[in-house]
LODRENVEX-280877 format. One record per residue: residue in one letter; x, y, z of N, C-alpha, C in turn. Coordinates in steps of 0.001 Angstrom, whole numbers. Last residue first. Layout:
<lumlums>
(lumlum A, (X, Y, Z), (X, Y, Z), (X, Y, Z))
...
</lumlums>
This chain:
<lumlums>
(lumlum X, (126764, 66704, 129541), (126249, 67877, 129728), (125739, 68941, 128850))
(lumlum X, (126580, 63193, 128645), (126813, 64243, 128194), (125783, 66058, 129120))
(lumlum X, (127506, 60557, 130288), (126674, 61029, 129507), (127225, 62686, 128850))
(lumlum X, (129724, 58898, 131713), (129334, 58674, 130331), (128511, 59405, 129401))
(lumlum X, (129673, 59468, 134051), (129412, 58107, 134159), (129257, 57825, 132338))
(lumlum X, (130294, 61962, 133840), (131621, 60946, 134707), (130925, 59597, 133885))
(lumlum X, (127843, 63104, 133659), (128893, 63376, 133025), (130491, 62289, 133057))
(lumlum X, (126378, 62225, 136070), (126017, 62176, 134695), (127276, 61910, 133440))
(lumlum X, (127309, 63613, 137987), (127241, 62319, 137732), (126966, 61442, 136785))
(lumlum X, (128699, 66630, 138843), (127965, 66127, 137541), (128321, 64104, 137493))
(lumlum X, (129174, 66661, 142307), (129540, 67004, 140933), (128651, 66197, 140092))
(lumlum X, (127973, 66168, 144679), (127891, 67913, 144269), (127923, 68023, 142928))
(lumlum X, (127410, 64236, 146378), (126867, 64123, 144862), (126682, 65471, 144409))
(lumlum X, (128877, 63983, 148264), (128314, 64736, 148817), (127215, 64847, 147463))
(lumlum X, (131516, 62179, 147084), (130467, 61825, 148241), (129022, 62430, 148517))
(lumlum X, (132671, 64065, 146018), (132248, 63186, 145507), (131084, 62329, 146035))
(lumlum X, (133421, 65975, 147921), (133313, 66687, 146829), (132444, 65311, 146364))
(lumlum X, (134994, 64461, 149427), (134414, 65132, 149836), (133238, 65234, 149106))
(lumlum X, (137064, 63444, 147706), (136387, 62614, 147814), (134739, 63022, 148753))
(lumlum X, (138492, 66087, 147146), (137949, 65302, 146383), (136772, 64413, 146685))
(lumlum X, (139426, 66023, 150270), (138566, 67391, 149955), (137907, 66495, 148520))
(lumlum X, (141372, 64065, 150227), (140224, 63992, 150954), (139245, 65054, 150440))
(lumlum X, (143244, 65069, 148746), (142229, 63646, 148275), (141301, 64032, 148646))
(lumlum X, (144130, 67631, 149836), (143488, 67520, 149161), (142582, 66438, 148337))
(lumlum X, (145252, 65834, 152704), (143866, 66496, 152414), (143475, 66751, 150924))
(lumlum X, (147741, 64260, 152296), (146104, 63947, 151980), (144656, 64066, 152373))
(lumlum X, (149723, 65920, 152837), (149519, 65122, 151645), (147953, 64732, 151198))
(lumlum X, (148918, 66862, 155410), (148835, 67410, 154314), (148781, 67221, 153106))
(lumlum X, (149215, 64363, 156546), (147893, 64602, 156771), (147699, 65668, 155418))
(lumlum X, (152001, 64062, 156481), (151019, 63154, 156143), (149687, 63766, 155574))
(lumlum X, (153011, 66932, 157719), (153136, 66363, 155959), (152412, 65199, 155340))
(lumlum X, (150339, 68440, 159971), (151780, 68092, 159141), (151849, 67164, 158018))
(lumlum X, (149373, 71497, 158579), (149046, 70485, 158950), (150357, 69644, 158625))
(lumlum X, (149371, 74210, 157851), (148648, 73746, 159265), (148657, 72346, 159922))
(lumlum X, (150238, 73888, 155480), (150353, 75432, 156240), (150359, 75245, 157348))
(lumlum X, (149264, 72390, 153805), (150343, 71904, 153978), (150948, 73090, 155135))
(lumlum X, (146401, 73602, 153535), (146599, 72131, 154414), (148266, 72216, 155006))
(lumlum X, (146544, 75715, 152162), (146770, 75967, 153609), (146917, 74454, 154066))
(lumlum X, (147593, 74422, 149503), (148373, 75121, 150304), (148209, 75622, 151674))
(lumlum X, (145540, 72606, 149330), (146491, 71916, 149144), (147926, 73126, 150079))
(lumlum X, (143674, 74479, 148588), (143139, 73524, 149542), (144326, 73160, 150145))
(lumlum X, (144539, 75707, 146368), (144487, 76223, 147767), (143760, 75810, 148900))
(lumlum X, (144487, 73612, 144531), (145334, 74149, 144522), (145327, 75301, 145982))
(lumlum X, (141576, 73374, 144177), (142378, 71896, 144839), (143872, 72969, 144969))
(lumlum X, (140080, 75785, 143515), (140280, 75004, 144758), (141117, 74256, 145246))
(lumlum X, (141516, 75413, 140909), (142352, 76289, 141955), (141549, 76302, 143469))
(lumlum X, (140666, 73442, 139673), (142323, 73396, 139932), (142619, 74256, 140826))
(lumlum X, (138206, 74412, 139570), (138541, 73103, 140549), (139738, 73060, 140633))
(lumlum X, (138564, 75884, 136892), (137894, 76381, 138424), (138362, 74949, 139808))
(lumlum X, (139370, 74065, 135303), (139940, 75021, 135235), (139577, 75819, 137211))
(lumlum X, (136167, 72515, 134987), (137716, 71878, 135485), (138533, 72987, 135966))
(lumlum X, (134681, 74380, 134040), (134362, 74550, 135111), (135788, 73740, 136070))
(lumlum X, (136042, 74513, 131566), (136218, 75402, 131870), (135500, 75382, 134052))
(lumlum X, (135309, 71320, 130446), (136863, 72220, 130616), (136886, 73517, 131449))
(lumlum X, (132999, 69820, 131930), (132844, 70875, 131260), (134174, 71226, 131997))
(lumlum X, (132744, 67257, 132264), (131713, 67446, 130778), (132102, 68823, 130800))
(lumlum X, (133527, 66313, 134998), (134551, 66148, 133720), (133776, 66809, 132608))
(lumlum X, (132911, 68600, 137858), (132276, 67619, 136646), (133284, 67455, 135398))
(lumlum X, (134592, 69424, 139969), (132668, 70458, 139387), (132480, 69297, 138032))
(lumlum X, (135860, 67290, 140332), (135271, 68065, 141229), (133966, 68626, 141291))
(lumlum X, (137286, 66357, 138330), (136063, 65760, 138594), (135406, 66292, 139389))
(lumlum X, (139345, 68192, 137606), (138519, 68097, 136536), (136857, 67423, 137467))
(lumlum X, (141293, 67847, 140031), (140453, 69198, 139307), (139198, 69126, 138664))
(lumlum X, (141523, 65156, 139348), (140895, 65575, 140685), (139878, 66967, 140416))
(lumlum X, (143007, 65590, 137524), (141978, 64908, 137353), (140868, 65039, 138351))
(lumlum X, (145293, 66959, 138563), (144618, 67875, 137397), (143102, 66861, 137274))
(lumlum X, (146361, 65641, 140460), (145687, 66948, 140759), (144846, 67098, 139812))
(lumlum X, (147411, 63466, 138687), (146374, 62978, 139879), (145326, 64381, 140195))
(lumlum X, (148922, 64650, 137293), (147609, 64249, 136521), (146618, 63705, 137447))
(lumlum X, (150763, 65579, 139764), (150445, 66438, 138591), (149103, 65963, 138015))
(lumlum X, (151748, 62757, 140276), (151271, 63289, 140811), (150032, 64756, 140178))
(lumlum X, (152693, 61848, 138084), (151424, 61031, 138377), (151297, 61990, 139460))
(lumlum X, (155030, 63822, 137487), (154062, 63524, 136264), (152676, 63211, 137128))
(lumlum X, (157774, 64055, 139129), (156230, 64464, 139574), (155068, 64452, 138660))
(lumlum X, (159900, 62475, 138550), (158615, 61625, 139273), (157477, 61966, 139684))
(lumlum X, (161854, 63798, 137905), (160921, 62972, 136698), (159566, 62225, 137246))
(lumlum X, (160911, 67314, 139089), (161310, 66084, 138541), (160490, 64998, 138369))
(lumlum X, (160807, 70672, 139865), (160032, 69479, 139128), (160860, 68434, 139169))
(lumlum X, (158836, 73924, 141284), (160153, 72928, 140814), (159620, 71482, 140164))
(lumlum X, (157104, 75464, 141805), (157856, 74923, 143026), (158591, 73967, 142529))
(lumlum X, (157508, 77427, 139557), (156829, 77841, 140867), (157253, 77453, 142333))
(lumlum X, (158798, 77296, 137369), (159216, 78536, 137954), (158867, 78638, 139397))
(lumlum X, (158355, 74546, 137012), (159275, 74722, 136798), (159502, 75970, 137181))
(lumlum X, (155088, 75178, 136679), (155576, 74367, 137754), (156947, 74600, 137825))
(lumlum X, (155254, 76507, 133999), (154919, 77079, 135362), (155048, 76361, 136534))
(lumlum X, (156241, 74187, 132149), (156655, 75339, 132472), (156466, 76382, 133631))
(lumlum X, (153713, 72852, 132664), (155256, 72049, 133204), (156063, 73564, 133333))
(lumlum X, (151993, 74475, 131338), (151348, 73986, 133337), (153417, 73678, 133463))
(lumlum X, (152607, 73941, 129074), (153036, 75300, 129769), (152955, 75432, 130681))
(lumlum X, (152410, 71633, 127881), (153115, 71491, 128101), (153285, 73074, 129450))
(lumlum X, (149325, 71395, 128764), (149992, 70839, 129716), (152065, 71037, 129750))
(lumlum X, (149392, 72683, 126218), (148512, 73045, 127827), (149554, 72645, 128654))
(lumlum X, (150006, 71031, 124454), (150451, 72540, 124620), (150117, 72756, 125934))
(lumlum X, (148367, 68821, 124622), (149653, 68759, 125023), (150552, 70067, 124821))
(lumlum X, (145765, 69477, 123947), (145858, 69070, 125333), (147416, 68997, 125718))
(lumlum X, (146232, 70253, 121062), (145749, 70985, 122452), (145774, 70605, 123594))
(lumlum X, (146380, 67293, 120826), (147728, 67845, 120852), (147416, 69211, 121747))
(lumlum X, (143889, 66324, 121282), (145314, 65753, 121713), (146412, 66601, 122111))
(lumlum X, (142488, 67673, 119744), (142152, 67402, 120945), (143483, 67150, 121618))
(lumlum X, (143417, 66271, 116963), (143535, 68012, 117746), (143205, 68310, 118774))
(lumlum X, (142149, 63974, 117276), (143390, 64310, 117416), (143794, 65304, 117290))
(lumlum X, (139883, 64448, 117348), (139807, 63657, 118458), (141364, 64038, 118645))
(lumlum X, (139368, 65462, 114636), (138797, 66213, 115400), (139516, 65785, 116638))
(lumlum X, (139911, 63288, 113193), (141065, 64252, 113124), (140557, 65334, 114248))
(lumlum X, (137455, 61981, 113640), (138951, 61169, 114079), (140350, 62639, 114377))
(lumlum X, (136024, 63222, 112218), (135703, 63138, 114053), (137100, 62824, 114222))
(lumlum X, (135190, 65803, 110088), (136103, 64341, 110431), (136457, 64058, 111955))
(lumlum X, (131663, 65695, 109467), (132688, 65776, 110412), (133963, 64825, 110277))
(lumlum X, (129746, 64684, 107927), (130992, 65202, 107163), (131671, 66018, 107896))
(lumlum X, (127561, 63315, 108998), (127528, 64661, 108515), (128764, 65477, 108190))
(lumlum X, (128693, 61391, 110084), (127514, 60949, 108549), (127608, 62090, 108236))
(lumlum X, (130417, 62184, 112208), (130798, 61154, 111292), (129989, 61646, 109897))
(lumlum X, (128006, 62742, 114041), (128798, 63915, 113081), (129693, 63229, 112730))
(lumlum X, (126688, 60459, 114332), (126071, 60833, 114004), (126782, 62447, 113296))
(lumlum X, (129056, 59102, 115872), (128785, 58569, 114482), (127627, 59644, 113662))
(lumlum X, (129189, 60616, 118370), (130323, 60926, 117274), (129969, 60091, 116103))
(lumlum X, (127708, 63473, 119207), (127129, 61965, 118850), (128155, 61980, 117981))
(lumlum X, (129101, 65361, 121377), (127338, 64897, 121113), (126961, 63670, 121062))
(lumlum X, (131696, 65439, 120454), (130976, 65027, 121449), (129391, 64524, 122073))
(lumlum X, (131617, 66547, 117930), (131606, 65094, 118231), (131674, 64347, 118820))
(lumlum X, (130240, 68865, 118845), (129099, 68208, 117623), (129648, 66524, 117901))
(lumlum X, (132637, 69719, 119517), (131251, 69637, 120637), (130623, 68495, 119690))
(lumlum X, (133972, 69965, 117261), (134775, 69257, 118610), (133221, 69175, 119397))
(lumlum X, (132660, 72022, 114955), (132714, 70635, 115074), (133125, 69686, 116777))
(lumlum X, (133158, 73782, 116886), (131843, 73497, 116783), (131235, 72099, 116856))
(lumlum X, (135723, 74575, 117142), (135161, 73923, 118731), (133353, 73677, 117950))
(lumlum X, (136011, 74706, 114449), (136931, 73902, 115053), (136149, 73099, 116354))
(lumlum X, (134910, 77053, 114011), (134411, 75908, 113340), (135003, 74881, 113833))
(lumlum X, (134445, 79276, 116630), (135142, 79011, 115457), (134611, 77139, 115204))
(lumlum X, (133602, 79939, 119141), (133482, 80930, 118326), (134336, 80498, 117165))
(lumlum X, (133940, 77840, 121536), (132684, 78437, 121129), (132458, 79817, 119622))
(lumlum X, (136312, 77060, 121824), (135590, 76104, 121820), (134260, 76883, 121145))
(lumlum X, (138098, 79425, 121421), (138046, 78294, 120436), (137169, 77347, 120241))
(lumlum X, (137302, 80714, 123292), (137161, 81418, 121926), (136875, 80227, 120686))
(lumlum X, (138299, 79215, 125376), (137041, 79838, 125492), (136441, 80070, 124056))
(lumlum X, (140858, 79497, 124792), (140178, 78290, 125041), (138418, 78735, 124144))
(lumlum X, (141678, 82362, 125856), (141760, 81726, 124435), (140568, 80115, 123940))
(lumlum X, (140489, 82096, 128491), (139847, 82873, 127150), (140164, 82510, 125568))
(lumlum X, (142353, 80269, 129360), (141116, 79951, 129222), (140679, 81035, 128028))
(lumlum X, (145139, 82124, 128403), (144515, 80475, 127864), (143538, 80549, 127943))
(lumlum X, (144644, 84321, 130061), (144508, 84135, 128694), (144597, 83145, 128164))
(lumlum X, (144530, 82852, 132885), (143458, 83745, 132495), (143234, 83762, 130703))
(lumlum X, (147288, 82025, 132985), (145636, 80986, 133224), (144780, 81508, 132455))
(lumlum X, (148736, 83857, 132759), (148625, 82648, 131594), (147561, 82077, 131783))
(lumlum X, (148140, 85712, 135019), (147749, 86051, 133754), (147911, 85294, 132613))
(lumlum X, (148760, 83941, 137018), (147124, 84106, 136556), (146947, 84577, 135021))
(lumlum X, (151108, 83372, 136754), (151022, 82070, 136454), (148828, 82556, 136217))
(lumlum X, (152321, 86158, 137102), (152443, 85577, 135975), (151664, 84414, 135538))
(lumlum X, (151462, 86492, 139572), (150895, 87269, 138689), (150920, 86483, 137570))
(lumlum X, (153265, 84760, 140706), (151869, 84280, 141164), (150963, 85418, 139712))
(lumlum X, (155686, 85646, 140256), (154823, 84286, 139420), (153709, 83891, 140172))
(lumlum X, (155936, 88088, 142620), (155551, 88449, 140872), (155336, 86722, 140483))
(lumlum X, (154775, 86716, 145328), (155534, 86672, 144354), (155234, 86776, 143025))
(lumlum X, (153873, 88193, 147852), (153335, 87483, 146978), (154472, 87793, 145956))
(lumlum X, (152411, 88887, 151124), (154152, 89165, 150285), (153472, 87930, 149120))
(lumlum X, (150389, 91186, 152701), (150601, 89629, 152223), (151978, 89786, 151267))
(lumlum X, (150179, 93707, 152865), (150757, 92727, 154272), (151152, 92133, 153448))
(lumlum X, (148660, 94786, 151028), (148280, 94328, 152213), (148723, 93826, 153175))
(lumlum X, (151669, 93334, 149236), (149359, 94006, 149100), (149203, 93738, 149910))
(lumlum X, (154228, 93267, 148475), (153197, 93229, 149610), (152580, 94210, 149365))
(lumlum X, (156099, 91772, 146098), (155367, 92335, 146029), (154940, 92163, 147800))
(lumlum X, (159739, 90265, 146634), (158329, 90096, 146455), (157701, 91001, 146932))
(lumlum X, (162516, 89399, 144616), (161738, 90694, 145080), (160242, 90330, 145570))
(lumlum X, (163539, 87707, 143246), (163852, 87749, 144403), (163338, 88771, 145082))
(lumlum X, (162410, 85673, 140642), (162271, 86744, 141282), (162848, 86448, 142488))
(lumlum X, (162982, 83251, 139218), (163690, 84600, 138604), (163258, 85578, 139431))
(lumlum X, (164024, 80264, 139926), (163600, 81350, 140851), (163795, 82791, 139575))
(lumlum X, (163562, 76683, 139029), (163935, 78005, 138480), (163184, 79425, 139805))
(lumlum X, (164746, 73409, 139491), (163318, 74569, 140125), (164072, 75642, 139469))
(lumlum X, (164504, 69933, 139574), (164929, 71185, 139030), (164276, 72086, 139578))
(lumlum X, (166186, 67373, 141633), (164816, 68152, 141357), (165426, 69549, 140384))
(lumlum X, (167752, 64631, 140300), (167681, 65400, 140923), (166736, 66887, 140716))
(lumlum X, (167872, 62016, 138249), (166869, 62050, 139449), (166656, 63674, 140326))
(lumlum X, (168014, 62576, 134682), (168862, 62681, 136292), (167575, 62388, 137023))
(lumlum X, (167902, 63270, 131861), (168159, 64438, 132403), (168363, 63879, 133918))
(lumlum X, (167813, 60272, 130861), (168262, 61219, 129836), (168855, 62827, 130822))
(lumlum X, (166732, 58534, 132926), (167455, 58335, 132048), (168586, 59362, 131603))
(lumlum X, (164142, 60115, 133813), (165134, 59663, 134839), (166125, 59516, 134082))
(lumlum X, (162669, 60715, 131005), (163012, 61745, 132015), (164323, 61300, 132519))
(lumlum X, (162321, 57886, 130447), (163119, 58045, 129756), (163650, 59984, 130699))
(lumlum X, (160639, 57454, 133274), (161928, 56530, 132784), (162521, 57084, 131776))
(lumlum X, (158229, 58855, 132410), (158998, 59047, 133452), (160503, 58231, 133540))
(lumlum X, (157432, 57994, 129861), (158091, 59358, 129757), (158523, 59874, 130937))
(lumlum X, (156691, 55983, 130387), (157691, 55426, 129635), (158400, 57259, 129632))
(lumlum X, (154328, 56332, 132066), (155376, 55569, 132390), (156758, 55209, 131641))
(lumlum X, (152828, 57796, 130235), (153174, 58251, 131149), (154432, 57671, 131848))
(lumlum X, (152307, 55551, 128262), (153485, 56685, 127900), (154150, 57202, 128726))
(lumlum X, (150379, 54086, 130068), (151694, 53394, 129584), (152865, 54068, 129354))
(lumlum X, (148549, 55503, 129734), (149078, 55397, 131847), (150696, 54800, 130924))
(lumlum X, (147752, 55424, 127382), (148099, 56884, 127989), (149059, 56444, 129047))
(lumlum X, (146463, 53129, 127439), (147541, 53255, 126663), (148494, 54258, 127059))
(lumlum X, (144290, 53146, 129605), (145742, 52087, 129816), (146565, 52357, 129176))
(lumlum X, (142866, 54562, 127990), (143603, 55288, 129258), (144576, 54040, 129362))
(lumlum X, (142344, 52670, 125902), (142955, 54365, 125423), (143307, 54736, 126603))
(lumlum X, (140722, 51040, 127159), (141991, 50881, 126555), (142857, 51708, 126109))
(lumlum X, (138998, 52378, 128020), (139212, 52196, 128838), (140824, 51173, 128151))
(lumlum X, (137075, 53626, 125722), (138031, 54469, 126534), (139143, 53329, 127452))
(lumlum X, (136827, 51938, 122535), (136803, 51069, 123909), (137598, 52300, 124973))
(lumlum X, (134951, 51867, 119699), (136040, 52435, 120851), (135745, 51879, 122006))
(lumlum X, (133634, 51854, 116849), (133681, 50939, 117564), (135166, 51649, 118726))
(lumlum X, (133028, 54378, 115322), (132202, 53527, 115618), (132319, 52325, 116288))
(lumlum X, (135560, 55985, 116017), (134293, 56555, 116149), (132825, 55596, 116269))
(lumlum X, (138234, 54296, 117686), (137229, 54648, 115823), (136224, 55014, 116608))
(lumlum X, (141426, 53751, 118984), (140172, 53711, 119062), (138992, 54413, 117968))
(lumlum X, (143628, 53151, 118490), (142756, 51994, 118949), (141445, 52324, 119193))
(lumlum X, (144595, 54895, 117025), (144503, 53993, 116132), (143903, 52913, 117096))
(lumlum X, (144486, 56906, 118662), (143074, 56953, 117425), (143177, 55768, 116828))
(lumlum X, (146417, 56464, 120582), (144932, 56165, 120664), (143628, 56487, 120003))
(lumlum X, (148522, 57068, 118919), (148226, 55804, 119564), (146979, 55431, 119768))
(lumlum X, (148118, 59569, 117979), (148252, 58761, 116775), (147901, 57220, 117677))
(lumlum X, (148077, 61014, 120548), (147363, 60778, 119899), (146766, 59998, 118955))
(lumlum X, (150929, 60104, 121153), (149906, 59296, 122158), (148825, 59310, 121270))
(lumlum X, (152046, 61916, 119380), (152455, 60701, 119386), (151424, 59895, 120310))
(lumlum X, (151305, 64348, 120253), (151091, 63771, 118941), (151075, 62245, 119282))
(lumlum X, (152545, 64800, 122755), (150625, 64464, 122665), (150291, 63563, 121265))
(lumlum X, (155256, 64719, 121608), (154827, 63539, 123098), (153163, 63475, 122610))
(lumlum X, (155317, 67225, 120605), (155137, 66099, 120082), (154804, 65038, 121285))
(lumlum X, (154029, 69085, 123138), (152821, 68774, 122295), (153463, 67442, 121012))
(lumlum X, (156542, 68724, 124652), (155245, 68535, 125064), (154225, 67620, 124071))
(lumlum X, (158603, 69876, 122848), (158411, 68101, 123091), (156915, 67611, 123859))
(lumlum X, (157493, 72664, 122885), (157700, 71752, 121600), (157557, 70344, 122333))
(lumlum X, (157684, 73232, 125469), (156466, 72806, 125373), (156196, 72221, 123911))
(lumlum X, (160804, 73027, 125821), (159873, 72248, 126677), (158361, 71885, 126080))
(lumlum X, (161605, 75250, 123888), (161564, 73836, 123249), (160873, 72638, 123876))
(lumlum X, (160771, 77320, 124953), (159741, 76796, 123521), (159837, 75284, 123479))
(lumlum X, (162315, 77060, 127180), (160740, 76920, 127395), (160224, 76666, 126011))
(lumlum X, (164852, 77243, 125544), (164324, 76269, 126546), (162656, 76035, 126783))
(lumlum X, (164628, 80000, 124871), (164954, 78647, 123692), (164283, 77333, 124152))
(lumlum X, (164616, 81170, 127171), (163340, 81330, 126587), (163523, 80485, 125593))
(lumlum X, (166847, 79020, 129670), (166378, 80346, 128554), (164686, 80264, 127938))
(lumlum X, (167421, 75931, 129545), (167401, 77488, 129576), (167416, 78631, 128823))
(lumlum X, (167916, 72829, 129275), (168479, 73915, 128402), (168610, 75645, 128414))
(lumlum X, (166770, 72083, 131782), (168609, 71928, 131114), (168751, 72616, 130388))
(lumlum X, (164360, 73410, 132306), (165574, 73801, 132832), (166857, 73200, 132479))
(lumlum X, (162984, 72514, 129737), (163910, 74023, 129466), (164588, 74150, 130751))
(lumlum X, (162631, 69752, 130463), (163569, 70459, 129213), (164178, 71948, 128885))
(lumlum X, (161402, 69947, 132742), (162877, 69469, 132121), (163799, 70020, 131466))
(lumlum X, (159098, 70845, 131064), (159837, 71311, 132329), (161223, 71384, 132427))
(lumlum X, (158248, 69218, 129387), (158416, 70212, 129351), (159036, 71267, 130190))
(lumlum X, (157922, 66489, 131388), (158966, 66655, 130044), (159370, 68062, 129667))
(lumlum X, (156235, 67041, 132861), (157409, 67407, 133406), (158347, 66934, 132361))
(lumlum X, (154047, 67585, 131050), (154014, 68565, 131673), (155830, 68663, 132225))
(lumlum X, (153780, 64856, 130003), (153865, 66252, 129104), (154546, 67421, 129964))
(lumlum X, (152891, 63954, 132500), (154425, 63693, 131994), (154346, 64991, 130993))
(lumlum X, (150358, 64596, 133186), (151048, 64771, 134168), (152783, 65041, 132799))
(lumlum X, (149237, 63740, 130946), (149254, 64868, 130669), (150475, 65935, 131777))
(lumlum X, (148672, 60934, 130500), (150134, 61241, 129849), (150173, 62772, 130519))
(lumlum X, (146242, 60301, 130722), (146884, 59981, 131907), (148113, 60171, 131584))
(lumlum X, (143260, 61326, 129368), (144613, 60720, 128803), (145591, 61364, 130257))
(lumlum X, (140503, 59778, 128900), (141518, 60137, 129622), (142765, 60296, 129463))
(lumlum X, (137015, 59387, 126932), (138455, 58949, 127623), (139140, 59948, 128076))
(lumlum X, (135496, 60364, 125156), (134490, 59305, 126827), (136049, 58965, 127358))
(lumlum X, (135844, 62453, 123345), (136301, 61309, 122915), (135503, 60025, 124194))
(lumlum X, (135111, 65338, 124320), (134653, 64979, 123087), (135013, 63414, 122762))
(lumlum X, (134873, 64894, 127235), (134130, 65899, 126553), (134129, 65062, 125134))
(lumlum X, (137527, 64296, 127480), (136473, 63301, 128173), (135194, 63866, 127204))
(lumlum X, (139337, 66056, 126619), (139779, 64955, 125982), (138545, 64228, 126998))
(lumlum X, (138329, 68430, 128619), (138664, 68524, 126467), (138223, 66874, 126177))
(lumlum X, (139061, 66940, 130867), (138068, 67244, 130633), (137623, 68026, 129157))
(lumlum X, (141842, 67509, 130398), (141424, 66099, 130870), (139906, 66395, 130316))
(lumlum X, (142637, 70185, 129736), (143131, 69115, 128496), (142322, 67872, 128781))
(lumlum X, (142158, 71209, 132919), (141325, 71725, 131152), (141456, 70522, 130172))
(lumlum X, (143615, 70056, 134681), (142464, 69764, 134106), (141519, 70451, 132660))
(lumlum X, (145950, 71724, 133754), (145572, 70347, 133312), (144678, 69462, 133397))
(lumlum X, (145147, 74242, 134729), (145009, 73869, 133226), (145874, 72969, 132693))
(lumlum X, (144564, 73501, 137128), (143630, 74267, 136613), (143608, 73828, 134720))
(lumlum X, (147292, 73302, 137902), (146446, 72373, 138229), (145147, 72358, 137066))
(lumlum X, (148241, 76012, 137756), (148645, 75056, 137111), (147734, 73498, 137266))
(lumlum X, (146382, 77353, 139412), (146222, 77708, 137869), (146990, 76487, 137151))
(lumlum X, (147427, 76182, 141525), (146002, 75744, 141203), (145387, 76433, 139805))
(lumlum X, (149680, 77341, 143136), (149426, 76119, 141774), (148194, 75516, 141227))
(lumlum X, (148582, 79776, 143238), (150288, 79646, 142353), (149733, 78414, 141577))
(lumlum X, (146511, 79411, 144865), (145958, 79608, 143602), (147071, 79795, 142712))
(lumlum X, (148140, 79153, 147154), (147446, 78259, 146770), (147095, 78305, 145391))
(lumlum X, (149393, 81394, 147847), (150342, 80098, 147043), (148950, 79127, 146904))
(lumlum X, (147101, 82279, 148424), (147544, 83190, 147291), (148376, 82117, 146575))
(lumlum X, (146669, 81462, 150818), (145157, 81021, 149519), (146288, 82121, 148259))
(lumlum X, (148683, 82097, 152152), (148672, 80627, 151753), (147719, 80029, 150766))
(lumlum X, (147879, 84199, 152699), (148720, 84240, 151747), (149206, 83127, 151657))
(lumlum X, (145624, 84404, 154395), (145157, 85045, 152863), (146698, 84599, 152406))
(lumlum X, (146186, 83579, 157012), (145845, 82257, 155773), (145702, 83008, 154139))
(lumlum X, (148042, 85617, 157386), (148914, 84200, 157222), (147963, 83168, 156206))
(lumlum X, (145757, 87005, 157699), (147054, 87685, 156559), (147950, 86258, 156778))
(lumlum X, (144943, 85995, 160017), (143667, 86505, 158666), (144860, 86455, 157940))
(lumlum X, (146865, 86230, 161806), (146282, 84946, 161430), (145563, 85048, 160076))
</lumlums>
């Protein structure tokens, strides 16, 4: 029993790194701009897509290439509705929910309704009993060196200085010869590398099609709000609760109920005023 649930918390944390670091990009993009970008799900299964039709390691560049243009392109959308001194988030997420929707239809369109999934291992590791699949290694050790990379960027270079500073007060690092706007849109596109490589690891883990985007940004938001949207790295941590919440549920429980425990665990989480309220509601951590 002990060794059945330890290796359902193992597929759990498979996808809860991927979870993990799409909440990173959500909570980036709340952090420095008060908005959402609800594209991040699709980034993800655009990128996916794309390298299982095309395959290979050509494939995966080129998945998370269309990724991060896709971010461009939303980006350019929602800087142009929204300015440092006059923004409205809540038109910038309607814009996002819009792409999302246009990058699940052109998905269906262009590559099919039918699911993709990639297997490259047929061997699995046992630690302990537990049988674990070499992409469970793989999908920590990308988690792991993103965040650090992350990590580096936000706090040890001029880039994440400025990016905090225009989170702070974005007219007030405006006057001080921040370019906030271009700041808001490197935000973007970091957010669409991320997400494109989450698509890539979904694509090895448990597969993809065009319809799993809203699901995907549902997790990753969930992620994010758990321990609080004001901080990427505590998001990152919530993906892999929600991510082995999600795997013993579906372990024990049948498919309704499994579907919606991890909500439930969210709303848990929300109820209980664990997470940063502050932060959600607009302010700053």
């Amino acid at each position: 029993m002990i060794l059945e649930i330890a290796e359902f918390l193992v597929q759990g944390m498979l996808l809860g790194v991927i979870y993990g670091l799409i909440a990173f990009p959500i909570s980036l993009l709340f952090l420095t701009t008060d908005s959402v970008d609800f594209a991040v799900g699709g980034y993800a299964v655009l990128a996916g897509c794309a390298a299982a039709a095309m395959g290979g390691s050509g494939g995966i560049a080129a998945g998370i290439v269309l990724a991060v243009l896709a971010s461009i392109i939303v980006g350019a959308i929602s800087i142009r509705l929204n300015r440092p001194s006059h923004h409205d988030p809540l038109t910038v997420v309607l814009a996002t929910f819009g792409v999302a929707v246009f990058i699940e239809s052109a998905v269906l369109t262009f590559i099919g309704k039918d699911p993709m999934i990639q297997q490259p291992f047929e061997v699995f590791w046992n630690v302990a009993g537990i049988r674990i699949s070499p992409q469970a290694g793989i999908n920590i050790a990308v988690g792991l060196a993103l965040l650090s990379g992350l990590y580096g960027l936000l706090y040890g270079t001029s880039f994440g200085r400025d990016m905090r500073a225009s989170a702070a007060n974005a007219v007030g690092a405006s006057l001080a010869g921040i370019r906030v706007r271009a700041i808001w849109f490197g935000t973007y596109i970091v957010g669409g590398f991320l997400a494109g490589v989450a698509g890539i690891l979904v694509l090895y883990t448990v597969g993809t099609d065009y319809s799993s985007g809203a699901g995907l940004t549902m997790s990753g938001f969930g992620a994010a709000v758990v321990l609080g949207l004001s901080s990427p790295l505590r998001g990152f941590l919530g993906g892999l609760a929600i991510g082995m919440v999600q795997a013993v549920s579906s372990g024990y429980l049948p498919g309704g109920w499994a579907t919606a425990t991890p909500l439930l665990f969210i709303f848990i989480i929300l109820a209980s005023g664990r997470m940063n309220i502050t932060a959600v509601s607009g302010g700053r951590a």
